[in-house]
C-alpha positions as CSV (number, residue, x, y, z in Angstrom):
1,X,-2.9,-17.4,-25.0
2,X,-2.9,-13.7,-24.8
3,X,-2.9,-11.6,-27.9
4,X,-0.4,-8.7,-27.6
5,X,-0.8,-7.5,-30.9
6,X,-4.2,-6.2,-30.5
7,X,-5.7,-2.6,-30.7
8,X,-9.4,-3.4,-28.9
9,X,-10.2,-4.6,-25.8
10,X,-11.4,-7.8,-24.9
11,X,-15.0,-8.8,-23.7
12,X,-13.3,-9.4,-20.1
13,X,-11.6,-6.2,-20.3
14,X,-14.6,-4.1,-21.3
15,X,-17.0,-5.4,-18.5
16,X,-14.5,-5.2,-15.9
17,X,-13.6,-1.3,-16.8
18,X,-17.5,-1.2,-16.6
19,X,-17.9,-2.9,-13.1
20,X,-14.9,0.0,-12.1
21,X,-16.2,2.9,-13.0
22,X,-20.0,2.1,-11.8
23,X,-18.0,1.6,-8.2
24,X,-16.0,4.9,-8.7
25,X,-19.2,6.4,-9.8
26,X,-20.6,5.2,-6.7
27,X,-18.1,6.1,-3.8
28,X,-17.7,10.3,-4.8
29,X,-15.0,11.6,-3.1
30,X,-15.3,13.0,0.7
31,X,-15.8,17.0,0.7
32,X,-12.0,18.4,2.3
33,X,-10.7,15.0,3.7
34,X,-9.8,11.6,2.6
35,X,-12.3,8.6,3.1
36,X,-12.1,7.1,6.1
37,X,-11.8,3.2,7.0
38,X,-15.3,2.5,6.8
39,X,-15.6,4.2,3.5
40,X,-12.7,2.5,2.0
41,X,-13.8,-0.9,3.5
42,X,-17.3,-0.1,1.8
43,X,-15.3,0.5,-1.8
44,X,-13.1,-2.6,-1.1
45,X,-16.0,-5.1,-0.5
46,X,-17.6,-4.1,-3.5
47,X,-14.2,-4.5,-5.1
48,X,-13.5,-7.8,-4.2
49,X,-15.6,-9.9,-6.3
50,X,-14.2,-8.4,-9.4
51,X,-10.4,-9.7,-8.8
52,X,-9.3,-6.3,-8.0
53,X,-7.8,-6.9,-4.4
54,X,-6.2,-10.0,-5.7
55,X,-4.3,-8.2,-8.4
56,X,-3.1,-10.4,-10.8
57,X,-2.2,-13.2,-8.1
58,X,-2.9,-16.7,-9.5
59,X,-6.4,-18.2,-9.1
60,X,-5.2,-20.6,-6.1
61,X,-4.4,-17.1,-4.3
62,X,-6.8,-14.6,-5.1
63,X,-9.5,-16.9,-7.0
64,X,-9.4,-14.5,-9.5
65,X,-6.5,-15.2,-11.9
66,X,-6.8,-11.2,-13.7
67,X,-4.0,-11.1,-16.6
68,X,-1.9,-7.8,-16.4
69,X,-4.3,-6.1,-18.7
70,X,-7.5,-7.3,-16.9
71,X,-6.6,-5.9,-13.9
72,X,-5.0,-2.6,-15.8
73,X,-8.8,-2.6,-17.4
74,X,-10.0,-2.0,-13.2
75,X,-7.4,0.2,-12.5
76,X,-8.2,2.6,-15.5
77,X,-11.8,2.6,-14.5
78,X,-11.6,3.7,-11.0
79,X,-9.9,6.6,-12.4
80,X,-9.8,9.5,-12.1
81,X,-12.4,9.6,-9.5
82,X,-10.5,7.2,-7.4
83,X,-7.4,6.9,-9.0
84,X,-4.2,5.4,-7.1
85,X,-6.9,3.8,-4.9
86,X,-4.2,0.8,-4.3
87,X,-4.7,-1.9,-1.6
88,X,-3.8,-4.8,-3.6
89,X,0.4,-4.1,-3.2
90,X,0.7,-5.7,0.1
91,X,-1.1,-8.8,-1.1
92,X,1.7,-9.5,-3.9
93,X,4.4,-8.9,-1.5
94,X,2.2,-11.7,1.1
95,X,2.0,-13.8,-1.8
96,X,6.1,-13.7,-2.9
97,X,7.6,-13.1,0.4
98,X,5.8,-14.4,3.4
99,X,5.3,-18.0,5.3
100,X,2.2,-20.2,5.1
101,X,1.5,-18.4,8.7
102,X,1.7,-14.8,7.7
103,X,-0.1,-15.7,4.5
104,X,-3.3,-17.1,6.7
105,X,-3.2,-14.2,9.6
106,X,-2.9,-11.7,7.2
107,X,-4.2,-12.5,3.5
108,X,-8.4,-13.1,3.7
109,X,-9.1,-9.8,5.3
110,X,-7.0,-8.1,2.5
111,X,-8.8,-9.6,-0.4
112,X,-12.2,-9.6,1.4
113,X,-11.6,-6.1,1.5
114,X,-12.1,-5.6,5.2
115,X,-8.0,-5.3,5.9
116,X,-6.7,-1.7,4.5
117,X,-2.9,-2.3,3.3
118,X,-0.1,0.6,3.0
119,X,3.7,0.3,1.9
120,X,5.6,2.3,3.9
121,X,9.2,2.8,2.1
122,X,9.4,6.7,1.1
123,X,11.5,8.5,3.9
124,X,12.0,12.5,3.7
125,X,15.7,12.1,2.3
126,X,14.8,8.5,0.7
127,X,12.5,8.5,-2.2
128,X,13.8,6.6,-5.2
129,X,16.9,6.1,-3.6
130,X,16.1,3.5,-0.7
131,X,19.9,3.1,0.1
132,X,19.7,6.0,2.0
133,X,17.3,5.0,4.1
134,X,18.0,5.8,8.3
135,X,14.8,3.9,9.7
136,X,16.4,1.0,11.6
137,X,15.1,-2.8,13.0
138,X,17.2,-3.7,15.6
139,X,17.2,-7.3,16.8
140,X,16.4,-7.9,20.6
141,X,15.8,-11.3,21.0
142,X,12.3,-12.4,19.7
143,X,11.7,-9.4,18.4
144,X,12.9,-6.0,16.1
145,X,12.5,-2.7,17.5
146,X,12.1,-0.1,14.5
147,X,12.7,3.4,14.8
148,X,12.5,5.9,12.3
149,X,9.8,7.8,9.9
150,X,8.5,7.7,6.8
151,X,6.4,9.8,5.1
152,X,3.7,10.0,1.8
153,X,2.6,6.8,2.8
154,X,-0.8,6.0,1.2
155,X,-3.8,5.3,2.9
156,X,-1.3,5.4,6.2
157,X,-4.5,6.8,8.0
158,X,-6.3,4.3,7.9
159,X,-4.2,0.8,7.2
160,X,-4.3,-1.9,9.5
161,X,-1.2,-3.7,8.1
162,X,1.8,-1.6,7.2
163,X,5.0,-3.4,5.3
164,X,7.9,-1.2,6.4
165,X,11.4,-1.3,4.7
166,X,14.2,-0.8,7.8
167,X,17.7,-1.2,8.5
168,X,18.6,-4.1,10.2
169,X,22.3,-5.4,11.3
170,X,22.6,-7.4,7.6
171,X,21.2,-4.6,5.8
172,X,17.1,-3.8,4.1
173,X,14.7,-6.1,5.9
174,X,10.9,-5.9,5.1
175,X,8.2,-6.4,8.1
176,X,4.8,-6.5,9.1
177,X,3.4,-3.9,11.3
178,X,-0.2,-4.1,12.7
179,X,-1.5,-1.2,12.8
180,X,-1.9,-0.9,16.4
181,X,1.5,-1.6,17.7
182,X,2.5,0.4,19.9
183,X,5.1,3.3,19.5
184,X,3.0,3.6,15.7
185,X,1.7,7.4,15.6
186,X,0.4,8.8,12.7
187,X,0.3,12.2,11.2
188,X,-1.9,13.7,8.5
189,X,-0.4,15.1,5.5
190,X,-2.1,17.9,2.9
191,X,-1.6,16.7,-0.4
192,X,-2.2,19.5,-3.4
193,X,-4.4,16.5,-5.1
194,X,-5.3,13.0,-4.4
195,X,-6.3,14.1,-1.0
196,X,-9.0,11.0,-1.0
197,X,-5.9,8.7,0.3
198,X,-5.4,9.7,3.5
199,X,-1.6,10.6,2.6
200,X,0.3,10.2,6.5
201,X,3.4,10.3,8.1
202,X,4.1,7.5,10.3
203,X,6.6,7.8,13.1
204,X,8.1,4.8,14.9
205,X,9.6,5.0,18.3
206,X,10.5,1.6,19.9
207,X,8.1,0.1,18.0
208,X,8.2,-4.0,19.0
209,X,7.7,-6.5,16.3
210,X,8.0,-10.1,16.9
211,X,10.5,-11.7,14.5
212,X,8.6,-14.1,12.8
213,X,6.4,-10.8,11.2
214,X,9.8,-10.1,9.1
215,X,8.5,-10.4,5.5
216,X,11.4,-12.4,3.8
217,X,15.0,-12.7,5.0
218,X,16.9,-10.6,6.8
219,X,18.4,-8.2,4.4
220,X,16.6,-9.0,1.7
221,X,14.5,-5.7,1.8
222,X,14.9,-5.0,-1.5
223,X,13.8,-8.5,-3.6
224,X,11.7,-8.3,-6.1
225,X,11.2,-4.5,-5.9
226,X,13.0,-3.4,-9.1
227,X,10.7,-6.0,-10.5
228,X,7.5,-4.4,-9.4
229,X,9.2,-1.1,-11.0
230,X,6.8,-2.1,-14.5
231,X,3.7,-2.7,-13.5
232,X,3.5,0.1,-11.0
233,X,4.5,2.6,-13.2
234,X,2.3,1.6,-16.3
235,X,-0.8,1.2,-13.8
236,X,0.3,4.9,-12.7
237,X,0.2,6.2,-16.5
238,X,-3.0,4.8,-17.0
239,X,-4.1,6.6,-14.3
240,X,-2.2,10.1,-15.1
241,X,-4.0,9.8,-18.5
242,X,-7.6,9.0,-17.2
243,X,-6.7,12.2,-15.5
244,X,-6.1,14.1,-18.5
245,X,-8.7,12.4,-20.3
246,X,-10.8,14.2,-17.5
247,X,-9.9,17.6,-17.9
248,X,-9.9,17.3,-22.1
249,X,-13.8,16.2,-21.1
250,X,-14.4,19.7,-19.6
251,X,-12.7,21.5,-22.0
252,X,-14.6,20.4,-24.7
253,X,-17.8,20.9,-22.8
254,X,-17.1,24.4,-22.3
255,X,-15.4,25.1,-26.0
256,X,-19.2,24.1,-27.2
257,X,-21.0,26.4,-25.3
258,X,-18.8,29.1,-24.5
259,X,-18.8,32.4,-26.6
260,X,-16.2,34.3,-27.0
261,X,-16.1,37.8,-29.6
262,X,-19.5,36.5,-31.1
263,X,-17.9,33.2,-32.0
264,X,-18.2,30.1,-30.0
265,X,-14.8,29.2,-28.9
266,X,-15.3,25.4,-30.4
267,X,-14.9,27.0,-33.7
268,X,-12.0,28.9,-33.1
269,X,-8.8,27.0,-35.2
270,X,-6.6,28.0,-32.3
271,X,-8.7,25.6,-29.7
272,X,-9.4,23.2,-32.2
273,X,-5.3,22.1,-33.2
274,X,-4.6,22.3,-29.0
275,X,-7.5,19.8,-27.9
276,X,-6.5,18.0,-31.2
277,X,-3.0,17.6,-29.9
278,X,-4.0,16.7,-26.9
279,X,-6.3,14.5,-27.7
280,X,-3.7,12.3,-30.2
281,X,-1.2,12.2,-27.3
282,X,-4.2,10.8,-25.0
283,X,-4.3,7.8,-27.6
284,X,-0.2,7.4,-27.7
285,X,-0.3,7.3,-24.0
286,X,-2.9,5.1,-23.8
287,X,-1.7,2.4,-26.8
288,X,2.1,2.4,-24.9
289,X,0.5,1.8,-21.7
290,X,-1.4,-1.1,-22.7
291,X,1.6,-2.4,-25.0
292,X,3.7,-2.4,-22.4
293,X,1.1,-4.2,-19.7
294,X,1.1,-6.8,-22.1
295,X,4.8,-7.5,-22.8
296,X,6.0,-7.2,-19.0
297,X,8.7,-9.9,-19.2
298,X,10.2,-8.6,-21.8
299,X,13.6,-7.0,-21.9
300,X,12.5,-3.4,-22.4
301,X,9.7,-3.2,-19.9
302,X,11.1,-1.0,-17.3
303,X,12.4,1.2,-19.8
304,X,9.4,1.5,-21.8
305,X,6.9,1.5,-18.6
306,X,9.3,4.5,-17.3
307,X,8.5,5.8,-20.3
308,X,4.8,5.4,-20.1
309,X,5.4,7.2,-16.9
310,X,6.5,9.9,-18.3
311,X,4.3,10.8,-21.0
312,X,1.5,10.0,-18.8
313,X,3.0,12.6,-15.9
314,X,3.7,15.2,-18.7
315,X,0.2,15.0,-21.0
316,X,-2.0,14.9,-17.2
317,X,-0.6,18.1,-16.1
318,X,-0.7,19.9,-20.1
319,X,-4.0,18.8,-20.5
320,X,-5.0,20.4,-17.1
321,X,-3.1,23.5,-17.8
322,X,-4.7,24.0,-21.3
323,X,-8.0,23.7,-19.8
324,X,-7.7,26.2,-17.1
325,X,-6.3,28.5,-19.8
326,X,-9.4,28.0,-22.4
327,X,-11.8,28.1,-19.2
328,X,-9.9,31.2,-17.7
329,X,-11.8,32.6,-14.7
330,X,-14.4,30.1,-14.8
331,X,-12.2,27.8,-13.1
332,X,-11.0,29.3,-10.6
333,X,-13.1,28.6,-7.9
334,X,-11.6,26.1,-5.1
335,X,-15.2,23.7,-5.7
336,X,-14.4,23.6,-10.0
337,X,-13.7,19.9,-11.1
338,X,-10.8,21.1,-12.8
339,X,-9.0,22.6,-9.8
340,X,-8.9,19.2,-8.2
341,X,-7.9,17.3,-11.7
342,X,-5.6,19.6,-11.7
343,X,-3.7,19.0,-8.1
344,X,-4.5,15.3,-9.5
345,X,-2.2,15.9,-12.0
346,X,0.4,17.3,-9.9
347,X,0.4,14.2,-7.6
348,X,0.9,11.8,-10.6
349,X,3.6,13.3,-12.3
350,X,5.5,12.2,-9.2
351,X,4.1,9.1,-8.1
352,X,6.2,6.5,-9.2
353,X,9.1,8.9,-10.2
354,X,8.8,12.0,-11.7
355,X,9.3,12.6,-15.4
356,X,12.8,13.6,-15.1
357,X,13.4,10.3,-13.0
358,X,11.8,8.0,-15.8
359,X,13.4,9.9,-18.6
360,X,16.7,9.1,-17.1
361,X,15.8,5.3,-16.5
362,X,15.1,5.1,-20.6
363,X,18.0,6.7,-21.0
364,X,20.0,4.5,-19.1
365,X,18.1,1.4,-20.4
366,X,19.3,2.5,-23.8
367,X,22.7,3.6,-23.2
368,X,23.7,1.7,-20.2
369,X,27.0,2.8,-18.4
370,X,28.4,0.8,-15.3
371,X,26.4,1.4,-11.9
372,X,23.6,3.6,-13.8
373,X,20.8,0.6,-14.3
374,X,17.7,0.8,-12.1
């Protein structure tokens, strides 16, 4: 039985944060582009064997079996060098949502790593709320025609299976789209950070899917998504504080040999109380984030994961500003570490619902009012 009430990592946990970071270590990031398919294949395969693409899907699915805090052990080692990776979502929606035949077409090349996965839900006017969603499936005999756009989708450029969230007749259906339907186009977006993903806007005009690729029932689009809400926002905050983690690591580099009126600048009480502050909050971050991975069916877990979120959005993008202020105009150059931790940081404190977002959810957790739960 898992042991919640813990402080230290397990054995597991420590080798498989190990076995991460030597792969992020291993795969730097592509010089003013995203990876391409064959690089992200090339991370995924060496990925596979450690459960990662499997998630935490039971052994009889993904032959792995990772707890939550197994696989948040991966997740916070790949980061920040290839943080918000993903390619593991679309398995756990195969695995709650789709027939034996969509599970064998689709599943092996997503957890051999040779299939690249994307969600596409986020519309320009439809972020958090999906109920305003306009793109539509209509029904035309063996098939659904979807029309519509939707936009941030990660790794978009490169996925060869896309779950889109549409209209239909009865209401939010989720399907299937190969990447190479036709009527598919792709456009690439510029992020200010995380611009290893391959961030796109995909447009659908008369795109043709045959009906038995609808993921789940018709007009239930929206099952089990408030569930994911937990996971995916504590695996985010881990990820926002590797990030600020990151930047503390230059700062502290640069506080010890950087002189500044005769007197090195790690000396100075003035740096020492901000990188102390920052470092405590780091810790906080990092102890709610793994208390809440560990206690996701309880009551409070989308409140307290929200609030994970948070913090974690908030302390990435202090910590990065703090550092370009000790390090002034040595960071200022484009190629400076810190300039992309720092768009980094930007990204996350919006990925999964920006800090205003996920202050609200708590609040409403804790002082719920009629139609405000999420």
């Amino acid at each position: 039985m898992q042991d919640n009430n813990r402080f230290a990592s397990t054995t597991r946990e420590r080798a498989l944060f190990e076995q991460a970071e030597k792969v992020a270590a291993a795969h730097p990031r592509p010089k003013g582009r995203p990876f391409d398919a064959g690089e992200l294949r090339a991370i995924f395969r060496e990925l596979a064997p450690t459960g990662y693409l499997a998630s935490t899907l039971p052994p009889e699915e993904g032959r792995h079996g990772l707890d939550v805090l197994e696989f948040s052990a991966l997740v916070e080692g790949l980061s920040p060098q290839l943080a918000l990776l993903g390619n593991h979502s679309v398995q756990r929606y195969l695995h709650q949502f789709a027939s034996p035949g969509q599970q064998e077409r689709f599943m092996p090349s997503l957890l051999e790593g040779e299939g690249i996965g994307a969600i596409a839900m986020t519309e320009t006017h439809a972020g958090s709320d999906l109920e305003r969603m306009t793109t539509t499936a209509r029904r035309a005999g063996d098939v659904y025609v979807i029309d519509g756009e939707k936009t941030w989708v990660t790794h978009g450029l490169a996925a060869t299976m896309i779950v889109v969230l549409a209209r239909s007749e009865v209401g939010l259906t989720r399907f299937l789209v190969p990447g190479d339907t036709p009527g598919l186009t792709r456009e690439a977006l510029e992020p200010v950070g995380l611009r290893h993903l391959g961030f796109a806007r995909l447009t659908f005009r008369g795109c043709e899917i045959p009906a038995e690729l609808r993921l789940g029932a018709e007009g239930e689009g929206l099952k089990g998504t408030k569930s994911a809400f937990p996971i995916a926002r504590v695996l985010a905050a881990l990820q926002a504080f590797r990030i600020a983690r990151a930047a503390l690591d230059i700062a502290r580099d640069y506080a010890g040999v950087r002189v500044a009126a005769r007197t090195p600048l790690a000396s100075s009480s003035l740096v020492q109380h901000g990188l102390a502050q920052l470092v405590a909050r780091c810790e906080a971050v990092r102890l709610l984030c793994l208390k809440v991975a560990g206690e996701l069916a309880g009551a409070d877990s989308v409140a307290m994961a929200s609030a994970a979120k948070a913090l974690a959005g908030e302390l990435a993008l202090d910590a990065c500003r703090w550092t370009e202020d000790l390090l002034g105009s040595s960071s200022l150059h484009a190629s400076h570490p810190l300039a992309e931790l720092s768009g980094d940081a930007r990204m996350m404190a919006v990925v999964d619902g920006t800090s205003v977002l996920n202050h609200l959810v708590v609040a409403r957790r804790l002082l719920p009012q009629e139609g405000t739960r999420r």
